[in-house]
DRENNU-619246 format. One line per field, with one value per residue (C-alpha): x, y, z; residue number from 1. Coordinates in steps of 0.5 Angstrom, whole numbers, plus 500, padded with zeros to 3 digits. Example, Ala and Ser with C-alpha at 12.3 -4.5 7.8 and 13.67 -1.06 7.14 Angstrom:
BEGIN
east: 525	527
north: 491	498
up: 516	514
k: 1	2
end
This chain:
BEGIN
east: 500	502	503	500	505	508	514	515	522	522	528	535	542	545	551	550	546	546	540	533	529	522	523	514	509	513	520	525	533	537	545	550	556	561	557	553	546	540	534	528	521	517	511	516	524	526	533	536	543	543	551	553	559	560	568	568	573	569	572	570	564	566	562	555	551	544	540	533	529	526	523	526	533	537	541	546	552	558	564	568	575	580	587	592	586	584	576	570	563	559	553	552	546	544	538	535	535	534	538	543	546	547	549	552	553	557	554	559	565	567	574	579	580	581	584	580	574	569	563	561	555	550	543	539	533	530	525	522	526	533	538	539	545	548	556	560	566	570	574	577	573	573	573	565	566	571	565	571	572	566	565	561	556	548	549	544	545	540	538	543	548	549	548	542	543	539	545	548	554	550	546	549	555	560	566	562	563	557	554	553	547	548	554	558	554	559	556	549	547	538	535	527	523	516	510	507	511	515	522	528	530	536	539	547	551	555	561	561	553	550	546	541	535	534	533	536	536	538	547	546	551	549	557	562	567	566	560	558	550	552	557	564	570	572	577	572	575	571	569	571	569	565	559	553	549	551	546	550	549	543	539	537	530	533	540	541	546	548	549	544	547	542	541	536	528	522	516	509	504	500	493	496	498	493	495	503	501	505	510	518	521	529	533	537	544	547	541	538	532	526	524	517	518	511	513	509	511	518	518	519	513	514	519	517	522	517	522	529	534	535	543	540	534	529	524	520	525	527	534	535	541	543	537	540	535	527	522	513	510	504	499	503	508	514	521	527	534	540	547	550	554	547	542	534	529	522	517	512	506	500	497	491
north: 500	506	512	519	523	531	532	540	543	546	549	550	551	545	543	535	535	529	529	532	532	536	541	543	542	547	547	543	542	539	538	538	534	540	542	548	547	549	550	551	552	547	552	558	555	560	558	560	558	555	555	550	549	542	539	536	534	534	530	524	521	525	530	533	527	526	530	528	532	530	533	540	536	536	530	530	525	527	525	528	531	527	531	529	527	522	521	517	516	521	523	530	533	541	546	551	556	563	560	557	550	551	548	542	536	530	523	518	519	512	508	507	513	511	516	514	517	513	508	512	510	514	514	515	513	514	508	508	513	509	513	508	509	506	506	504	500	505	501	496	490	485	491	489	483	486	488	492	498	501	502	496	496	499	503	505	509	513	520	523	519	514	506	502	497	492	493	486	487	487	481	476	479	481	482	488	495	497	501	496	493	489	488	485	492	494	501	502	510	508	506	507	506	502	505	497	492	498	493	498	497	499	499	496	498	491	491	489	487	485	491	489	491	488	488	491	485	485	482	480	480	481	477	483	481	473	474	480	478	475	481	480	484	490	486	480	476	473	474	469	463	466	464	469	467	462	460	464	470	475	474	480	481	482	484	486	484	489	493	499	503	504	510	512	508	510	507	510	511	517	517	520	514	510	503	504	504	499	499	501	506	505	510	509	512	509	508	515	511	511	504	502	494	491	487	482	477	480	478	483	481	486	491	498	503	509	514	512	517	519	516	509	508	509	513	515	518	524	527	529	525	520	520	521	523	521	524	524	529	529	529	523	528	525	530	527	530	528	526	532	539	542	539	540	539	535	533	527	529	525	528	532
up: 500	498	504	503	507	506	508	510	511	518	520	515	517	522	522	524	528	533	538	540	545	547	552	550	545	541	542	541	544	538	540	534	533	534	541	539	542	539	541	534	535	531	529	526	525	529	532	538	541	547	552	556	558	557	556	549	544	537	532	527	530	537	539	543	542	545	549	553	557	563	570	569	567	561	560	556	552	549	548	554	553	557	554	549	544	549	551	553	552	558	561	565	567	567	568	563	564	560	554	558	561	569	575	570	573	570	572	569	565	561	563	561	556	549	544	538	535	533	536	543	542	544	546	553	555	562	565	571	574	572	567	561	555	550	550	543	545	542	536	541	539	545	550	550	553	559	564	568	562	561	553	549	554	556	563	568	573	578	575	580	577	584	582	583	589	583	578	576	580	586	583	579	576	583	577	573	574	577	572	568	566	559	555	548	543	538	537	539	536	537	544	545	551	548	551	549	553	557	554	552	545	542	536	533	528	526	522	515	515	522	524	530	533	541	548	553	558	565	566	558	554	546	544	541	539	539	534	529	528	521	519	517	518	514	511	509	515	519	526	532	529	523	527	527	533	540	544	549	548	547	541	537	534	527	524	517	512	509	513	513	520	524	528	533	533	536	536	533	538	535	532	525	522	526	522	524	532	536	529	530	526	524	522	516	515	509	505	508	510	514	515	519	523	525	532	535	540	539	532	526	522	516	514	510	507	508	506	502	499	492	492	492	490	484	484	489	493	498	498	505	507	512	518	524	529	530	535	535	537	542	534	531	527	525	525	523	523	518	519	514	514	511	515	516	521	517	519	516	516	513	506	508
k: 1	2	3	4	5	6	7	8	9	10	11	12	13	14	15	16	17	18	19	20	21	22	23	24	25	26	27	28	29	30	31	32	33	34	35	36	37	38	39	40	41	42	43	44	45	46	47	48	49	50	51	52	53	54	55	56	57	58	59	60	61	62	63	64	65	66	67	68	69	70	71	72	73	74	75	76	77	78	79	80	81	82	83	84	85	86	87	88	89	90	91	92	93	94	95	96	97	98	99	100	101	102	103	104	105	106	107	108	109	110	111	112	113	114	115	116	117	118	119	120	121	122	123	124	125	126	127	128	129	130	131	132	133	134	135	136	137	138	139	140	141	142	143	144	145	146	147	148	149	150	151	152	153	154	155	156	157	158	159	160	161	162	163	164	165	166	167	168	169	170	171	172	173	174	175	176	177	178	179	180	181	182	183	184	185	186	187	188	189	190	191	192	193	194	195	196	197	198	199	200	201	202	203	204	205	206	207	208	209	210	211	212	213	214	215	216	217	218	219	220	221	222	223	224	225	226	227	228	229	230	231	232	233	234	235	236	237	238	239	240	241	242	243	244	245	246	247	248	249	250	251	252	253	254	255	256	257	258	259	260	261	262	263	264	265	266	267	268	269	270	271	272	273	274	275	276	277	278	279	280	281	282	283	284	285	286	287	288	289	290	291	292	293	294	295	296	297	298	299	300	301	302	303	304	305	306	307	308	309	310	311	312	313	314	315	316	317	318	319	320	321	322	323	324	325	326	327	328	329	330	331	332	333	334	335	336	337	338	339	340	341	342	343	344	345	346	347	348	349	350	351	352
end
C-alpha cells in the first residue's frame, strides 16, 4: 500500500546534527556533533542557541551527542575531552535556563579513556526513574565482553548518577563495573522505551553486515566481538569462528546484511498514521531510509521503506540525506534529522 504523507521543511541550516528531544509542544532542543545546542520552534523554524559548558572533543563521530528532556532536567551524552585526543562516551545532566545550561553535573564518564574517535554509542532512555545509555566499544572489539571497561556495554545508573542497589554486579554478576547492565554491543546509536511491552530496544550497527534491533535485558551479553550478528569484518574475514548466532549470547529480534547503519528508533504510538500503531521506525543512514517493523511477540513480521533516499534508489525517493534522528509529537507527527553538514529538521505528516 501505498503511504500518502507530506514531507515539510521545518528549520534549515544545521550542522550534524545528532540528537533532539521535546522540551514542550512547540520546542525542540537539537544537539549538533561539533557541540552547539540549539533550541528550534517547530511552529515557525526560529532557532535560538543554547550554551552550555560541557568538555567535548568534537571530531570524526565524537562530539555533542544525545539529548532528553525530562523532569526539568537536560540530560545529555558526549564525547568527554580526556587531554591528549583521549575521550570517553559520558552523561551530564543540567538545567535550562533563559537559554543556558546551568548547574551542570557529569554523571558518568566511561573508562578507560581511549584516543579513538568512533562508536561512542550513544542514546539515553529513562524508564522508571532509572537512566539507560548506550556505550559504543570505541573500536576495541572484544572490549565489549570486558565487563570492567565500560564501552561495548548499556549503562543504567540512577538520574542523580548513583547506581542502583539491583544493578547485575549486585546481583548475578559480582565482576562488573557496577553501572553496567548489559554488555558485547558494538556501537548502539538508537534506543527507544516501547509504550506497549515497557521492554528497552536498542539498535546496533554491525561491521560489514549484521546491523541489529534488540532488547536490553538485564546481566545480557549480546556477544561482540566473539560473534557479529551475520556480518564479516571489513576486510571480509570472519569474525570469531564466523558464526552468526550462540546459544550463549542474547539474540537479536532481527539483523540485516548488508549493513544499513542503523540510528536512532521509536515506536509509533500517535493517531496520525493510525495503522502504524504499536510499529517500529528504523533510522537508516546508509540508505537514507526510513523504515517501518511491524513486531508481534518479538518478532518482526513485516518490514516497510517508507522513505528512501535518491543515491540508492529509483524513484520514488526523498534527497534529505543519512536519517540520523527520530522524534513523535503528541498528533503523530514525524520529525527526523539527517546526518549531514547541511542539515534540516522535517516533519512527516500525513497528506490532507
Amino acid at each position: 500500500t501505498k503511504i500518502n504523507f507530506q514531507l515539510e521543511e521545518i528549520s534549515k541550516g544545521l550542522n550534524y546534527p545528532w540528537g533532539m528531544t521535546f522540551i514542550d509542544e512547540e520546542n525542540f532542543l537539537i544537539t549538533e556533533k561539533n557541540g552547539r545546542l540549539l533550541k528550534i520552534n517547530i511552529s515557525n523554524g526560529e532557532q535560538i542557541e543554547i550554551s552550555h559548558d560541557l568538555n567535548i572533543l568534537t571530531g570524526s563521530q565524537g562530539g555533542l551527542l544525545d539529548v532528553l528532556y525530562y523532569n526539568n532536567y537536560i540530560y545529555f551524552t558526549y564525547s568527554h575531552n580526556r587531554g591528549d585526543w583521549y575521550s570517553s562516551t559520558a552523561i551530564a545532566r543540567g538545567k535550562l535556563i533563559n537559554d543556558n545550561i546551568i548547574d551542570t553535573e557529569i554523571l558518568l564518564i566511561a573508562e578507560p579513556k581511549i584516543n579513538q574517535g568512533y562508536h561512542f554509542g550513544s542514546r539515553i532512555v529513562i524508564k522508571d526513574n532509572y537512566l539507560f545509555a548506550s556505550f559504543g566499544e570505541r573500536g576495541e572489539g572484544m572490549i565489549a565482553q570486558d565487563p570492567t571497561s565500560h564501552p561495548g556495554s548499556i549503562i543504567r545508573i540512577n538520574l542523580d548518577g548513583s547506581i542502583p542497589k539491583d544493578n547485575p554486579k549486585f546481583t548475578n554478576q559480582p565482576s562488573w563495573l557496577p553501572e553496567i547492565y548489559q554488555i558485547g554491543v558494538r556501537n548502539p546509536q538508537g534506543m527507544t522505551l516501547s509504550p506497549f511491552d515497557s521492554e528497552i530496544y536498542i539498535s546496533n550497527h554491525g561491521a560489514k553486515g549484521g546491523d541489529f534491533i534488540g532488547t536490553v535485558n538485564e546481566g545480557g551479553n549480546y556477544g561482540w566481538k566473539v560473534i557479529g550478528w551475520g556480518g564479516t569484518n571489513y576486510s571480509f574475514s570472519k569474525i570469531g569462528d564466523g558464526e552468526p548466532f550462540k546459544e550463549e549470547y542474547d539474540k537479536p529480534l532481527m539483523s540485516w546484511v548488508p549493513s544499513i547503519a542503523p540510528s536512532n528508533i521509536q515506536f509509533y504510538n500517535g493517531t496520525m498514521f493510525g495503522d502504524w500503531k504499536g510499529d517500529l521506525l528504523v533510522t537508516s543512514l546508509k540508505f537514507r531510509m526510513l523504515i517501518k517493523l511491524e513486531i508481534e511477540n518479538k518478532k518482526v513480521v513485516n518490514e516497510e521503506i517508507i522513505l528512501r533516499g535518491c543515491k540508492m534508489h529509483k524513484e520514488p525517493c526523498h534527497n534529505i540525506g543519512r536519517i540520523r534522528d527520530i522524534e513523535i509529537d503528541k498528533s503523530g507527527g514525524i520529525y527526523i534529522i539527517t546526518d549531514e553538514p547541511e542539515s534540516s529538521l522535517w516533519k512527516i505528516s500525513k497528506q490532507n
